[in-house]
C-alpha positions in Angstrom: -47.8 -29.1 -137.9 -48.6 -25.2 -138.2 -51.3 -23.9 -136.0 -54.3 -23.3 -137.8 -56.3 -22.1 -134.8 -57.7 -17.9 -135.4 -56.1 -15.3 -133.1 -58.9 -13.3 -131.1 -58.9 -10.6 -133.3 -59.6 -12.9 -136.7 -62.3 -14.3 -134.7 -63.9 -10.5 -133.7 -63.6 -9.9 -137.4 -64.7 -12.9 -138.6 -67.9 -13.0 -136.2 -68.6 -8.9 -136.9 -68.9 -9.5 -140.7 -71.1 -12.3 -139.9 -73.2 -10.5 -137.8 -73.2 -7.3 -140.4 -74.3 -9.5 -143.5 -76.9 -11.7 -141.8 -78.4 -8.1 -140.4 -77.9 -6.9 -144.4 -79.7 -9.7 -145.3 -82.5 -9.8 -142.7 -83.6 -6.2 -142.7 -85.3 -6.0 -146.1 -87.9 -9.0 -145.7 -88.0 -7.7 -141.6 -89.0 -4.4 -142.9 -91.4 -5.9 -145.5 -93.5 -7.6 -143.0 -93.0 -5.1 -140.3 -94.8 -2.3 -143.0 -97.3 -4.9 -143.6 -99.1 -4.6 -140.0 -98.7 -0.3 -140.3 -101.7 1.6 -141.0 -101.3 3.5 -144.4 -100.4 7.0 -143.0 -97.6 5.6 -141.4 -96.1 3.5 -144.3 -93.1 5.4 -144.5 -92.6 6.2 -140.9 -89.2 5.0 -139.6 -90.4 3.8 -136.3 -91.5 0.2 -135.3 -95.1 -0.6 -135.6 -97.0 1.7 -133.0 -100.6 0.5 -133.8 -100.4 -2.8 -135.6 -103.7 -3.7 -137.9 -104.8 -5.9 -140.2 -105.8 -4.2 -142.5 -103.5 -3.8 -145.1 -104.6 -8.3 -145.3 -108.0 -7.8 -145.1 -108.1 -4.9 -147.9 -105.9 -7.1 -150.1 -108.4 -10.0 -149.7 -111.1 -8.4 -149.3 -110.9 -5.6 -152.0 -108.7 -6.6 -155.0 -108.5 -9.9 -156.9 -105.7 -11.2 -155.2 -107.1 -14.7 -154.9 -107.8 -14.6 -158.6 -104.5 -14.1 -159.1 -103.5 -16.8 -156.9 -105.4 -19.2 -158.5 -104.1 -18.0 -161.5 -100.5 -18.5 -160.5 -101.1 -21.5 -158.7 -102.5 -23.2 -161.7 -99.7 -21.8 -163.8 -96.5 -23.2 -161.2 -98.5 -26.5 -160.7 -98.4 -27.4 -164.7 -94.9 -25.8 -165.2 -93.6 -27.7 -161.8 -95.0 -30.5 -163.2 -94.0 -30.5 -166.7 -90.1 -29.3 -166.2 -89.9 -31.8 -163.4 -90.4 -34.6 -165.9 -88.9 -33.0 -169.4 -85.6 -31.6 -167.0 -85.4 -35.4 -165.5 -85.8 -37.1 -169.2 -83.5 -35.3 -171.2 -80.8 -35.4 -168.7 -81.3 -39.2 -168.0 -81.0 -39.3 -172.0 -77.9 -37.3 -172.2 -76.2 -38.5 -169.8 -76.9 -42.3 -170.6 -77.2 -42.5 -174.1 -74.8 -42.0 -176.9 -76.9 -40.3 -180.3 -76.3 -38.0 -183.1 -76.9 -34.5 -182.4 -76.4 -35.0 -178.9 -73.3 -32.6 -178.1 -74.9 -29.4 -180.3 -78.3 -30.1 -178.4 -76.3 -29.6 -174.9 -74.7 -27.0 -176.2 -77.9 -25.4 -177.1 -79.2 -25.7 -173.5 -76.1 -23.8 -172.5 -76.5 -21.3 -175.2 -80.4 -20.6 -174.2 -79.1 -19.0 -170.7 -76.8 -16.8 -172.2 -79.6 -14.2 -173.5 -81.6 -11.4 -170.7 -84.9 -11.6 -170.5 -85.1 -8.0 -172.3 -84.2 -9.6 -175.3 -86.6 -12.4 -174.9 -89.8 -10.6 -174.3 -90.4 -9.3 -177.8 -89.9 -12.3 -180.3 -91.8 -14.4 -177.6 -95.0 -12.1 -177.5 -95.1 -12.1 -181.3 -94.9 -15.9 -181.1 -97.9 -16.0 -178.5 -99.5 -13.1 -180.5 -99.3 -15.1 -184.0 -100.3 -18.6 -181.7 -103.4 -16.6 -180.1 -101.9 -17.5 -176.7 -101.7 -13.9 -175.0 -103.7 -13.6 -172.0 -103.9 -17.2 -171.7 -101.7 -19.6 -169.1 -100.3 -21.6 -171.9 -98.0 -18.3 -173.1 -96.6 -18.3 -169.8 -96.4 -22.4 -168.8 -94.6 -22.7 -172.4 -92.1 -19.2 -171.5 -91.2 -20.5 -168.2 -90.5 -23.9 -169.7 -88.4 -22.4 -172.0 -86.1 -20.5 -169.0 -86.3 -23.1 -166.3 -85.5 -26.3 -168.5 -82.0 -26.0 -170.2 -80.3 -25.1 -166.8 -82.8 -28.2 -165.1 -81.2 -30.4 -167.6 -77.8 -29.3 -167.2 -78.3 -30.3 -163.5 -79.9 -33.5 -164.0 -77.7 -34.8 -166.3 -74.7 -34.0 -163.9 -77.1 -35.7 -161.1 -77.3 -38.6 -162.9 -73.7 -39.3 -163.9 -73.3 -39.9 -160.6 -76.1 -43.2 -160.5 -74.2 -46.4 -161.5 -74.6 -47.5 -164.7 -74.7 -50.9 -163.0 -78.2 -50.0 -162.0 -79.6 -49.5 -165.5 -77.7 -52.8 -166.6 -79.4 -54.7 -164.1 -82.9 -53.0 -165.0 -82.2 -54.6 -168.7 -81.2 -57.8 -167.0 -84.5 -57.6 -165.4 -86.4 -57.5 -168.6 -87.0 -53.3 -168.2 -87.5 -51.0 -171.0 -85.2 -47.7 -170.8 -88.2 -45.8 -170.0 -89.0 -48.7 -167.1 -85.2 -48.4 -165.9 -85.4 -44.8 -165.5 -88.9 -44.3 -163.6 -88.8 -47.6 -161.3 -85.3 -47.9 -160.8 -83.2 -44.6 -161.5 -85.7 -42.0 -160.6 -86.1 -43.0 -156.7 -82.0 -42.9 -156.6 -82.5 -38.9 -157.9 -84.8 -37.1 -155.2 -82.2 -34.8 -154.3 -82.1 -33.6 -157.8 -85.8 -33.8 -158.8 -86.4 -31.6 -155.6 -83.8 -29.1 -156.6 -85.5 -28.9 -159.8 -88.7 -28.8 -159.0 -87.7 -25.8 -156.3 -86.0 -23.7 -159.2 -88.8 -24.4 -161.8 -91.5 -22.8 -159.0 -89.4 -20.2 -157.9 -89.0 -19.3 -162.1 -92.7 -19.5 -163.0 -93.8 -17.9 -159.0 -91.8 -14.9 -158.7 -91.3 -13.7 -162.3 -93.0 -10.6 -163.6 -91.2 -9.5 -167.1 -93.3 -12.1 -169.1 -96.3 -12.6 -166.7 -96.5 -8.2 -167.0 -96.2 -8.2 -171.1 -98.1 -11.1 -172.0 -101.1 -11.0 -169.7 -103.7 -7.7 -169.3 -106.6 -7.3 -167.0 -106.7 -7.7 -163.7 -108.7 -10.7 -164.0 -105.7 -12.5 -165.8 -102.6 -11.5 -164.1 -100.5 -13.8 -161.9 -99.1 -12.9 -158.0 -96.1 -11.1 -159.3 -97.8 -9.2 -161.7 -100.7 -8.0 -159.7 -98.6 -6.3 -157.0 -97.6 -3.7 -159.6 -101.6 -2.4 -159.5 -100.6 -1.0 -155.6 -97.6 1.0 -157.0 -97.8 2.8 -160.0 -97.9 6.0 -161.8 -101.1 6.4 -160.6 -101.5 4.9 -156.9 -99.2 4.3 -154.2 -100.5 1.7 -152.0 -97.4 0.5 -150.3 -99.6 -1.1 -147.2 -101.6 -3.2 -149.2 -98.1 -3.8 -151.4 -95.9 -5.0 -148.7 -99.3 -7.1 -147.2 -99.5 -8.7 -150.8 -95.6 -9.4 -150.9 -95.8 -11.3 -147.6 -98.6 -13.7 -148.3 -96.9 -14.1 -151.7 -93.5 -15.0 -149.6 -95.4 -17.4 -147.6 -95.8 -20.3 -150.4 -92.4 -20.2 -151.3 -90.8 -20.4 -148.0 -92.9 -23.4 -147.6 -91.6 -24.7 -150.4 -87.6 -24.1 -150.1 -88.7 -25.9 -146.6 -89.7 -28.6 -147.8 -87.0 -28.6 -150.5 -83.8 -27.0 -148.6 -82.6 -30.9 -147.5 -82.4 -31.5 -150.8 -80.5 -28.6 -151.8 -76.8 -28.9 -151.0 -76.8 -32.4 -152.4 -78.9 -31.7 -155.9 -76.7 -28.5 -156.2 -73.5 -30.5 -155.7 -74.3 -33.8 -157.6 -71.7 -34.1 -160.4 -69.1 -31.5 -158.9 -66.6 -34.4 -158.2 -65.5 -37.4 -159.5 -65.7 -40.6 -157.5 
């Protein structure tokens, strides 16, 4: 049997380019955080933080309407969590269950939906909201981030649940279960891995986006996290204290949230890859 075992220079190699991406990968959010606790003359100054302060946080609290736009974005990820969740998690039970006409163009038409930029998007969708009466209202954006987060949910969920016996929906009919009772009390406690991988992807879509949130919502009073950061840096100001301050608290949800999701992850990612 040949050796497989690494000579010491593969191993040097190997662990330098480790080292060199994770440090690649690192510095950015490092740097972030580390500008967050600078006082604002010394924003662009290449040293480490000589006099941290607080203040950049208290200004961004204190000052702007940065908890009006967490609210706002709160309320919008909690629907759009809630709703793709559940529509991702039916339609790919349905597909990957049930037999019914139209069903091949409608997964094809998932597939097709991820295909197009969000430059492309923007326009036709705000005439939509515009002829609806949605802008500046959270609808425009719960219904646009449904839209993005939703086909490639499905996809997922459908290839999650191929992997679920069908022995476990036949003994739900046995039982005397409706589909909809076989799916929520029987198929839907087997699928955590993938309804966490889902949910994680449909808050990161509707958290961190800025395209839509930018075009279809105006005044401060109505803008979402991602949004609101652009009032620090613009043509006119250049806040970048209070910016990078704003960026971190705005980090802070989400890391909780891959934490709480990142067990799930590998497996929800994986589920359908392979054939048992």
């Amino acid at each position: 049997m040949r050796d497989q075992r690494r000579g010491p220079l593969a191993s040097v190699g190997l662990h330098t380019t480790l080292v060199i991406a994770s440090a690649v990968a690192v510095f950015p959010p490092l740097w972030l955080v580390v500008t967050s606790f600078k006082p604002k003359s010394e924003a662009f100054s290449t040293d480490v933080v000589k006099d941290p302060t607080l203040g950049n946080y208290r200004h961004v609290l204190g000052d702007t309407e940065f908890l009006t736009w967490f609210g706002n974005s709160l309320f919008i990820v909690v629907i759009t969590t809630i709703l793709g969740v559940f529509i991702a998690a039916t339609t790919g039970y349905a597909v990957s269950r049930f037999r019914f006409p139209g069903m091949r163009p409608l997964m094809w038409l998932l597939l097709i939906t991820q295909m197009f930029p969000v430059a492309i998007l923007i326009v036709p969708l705000y005439n939509i909201m515009s002829t609806l009466g949605w802008l500046n209202q959270p609808i425009s954006l719960i219904v646009t981030y449904l839209t993005v987060a939703v086909p490639f949910c499905a996809w997922m969920m459908k290839g999650f649940f191929d992997t679920i016996p069908v022995e476990i929906d036949e003994s739900g009919r046995v039982d005397g279960l409706n589909p909809f009772g076989t799916f929520w009390r029987l198929v839907v406690p087997l699928a955590k891995p993938g309804l966490a991988v889902t949910a994680f992807y449909t808050f990161i879509t509707a958290w961190a986006e800025v395209a839509y949130a930018s075009a279809f919502m105006t005044g401060e009073d109505n803008l979402t996290l991602a949004a609101g950061l652009q009032t620090f840096v613009n043509q006119y100001t250049s806040d970048w204290g209070s910016m990078t301050a704003a960026a971190v608290m705005i980090a802070i949800p989400a890391a909780l949230v891959f934490s709480w999701a990142q067990r799930h992850l590998v497996a929800g990612l994986t589920a359908g890859a392979t054939k048992s």
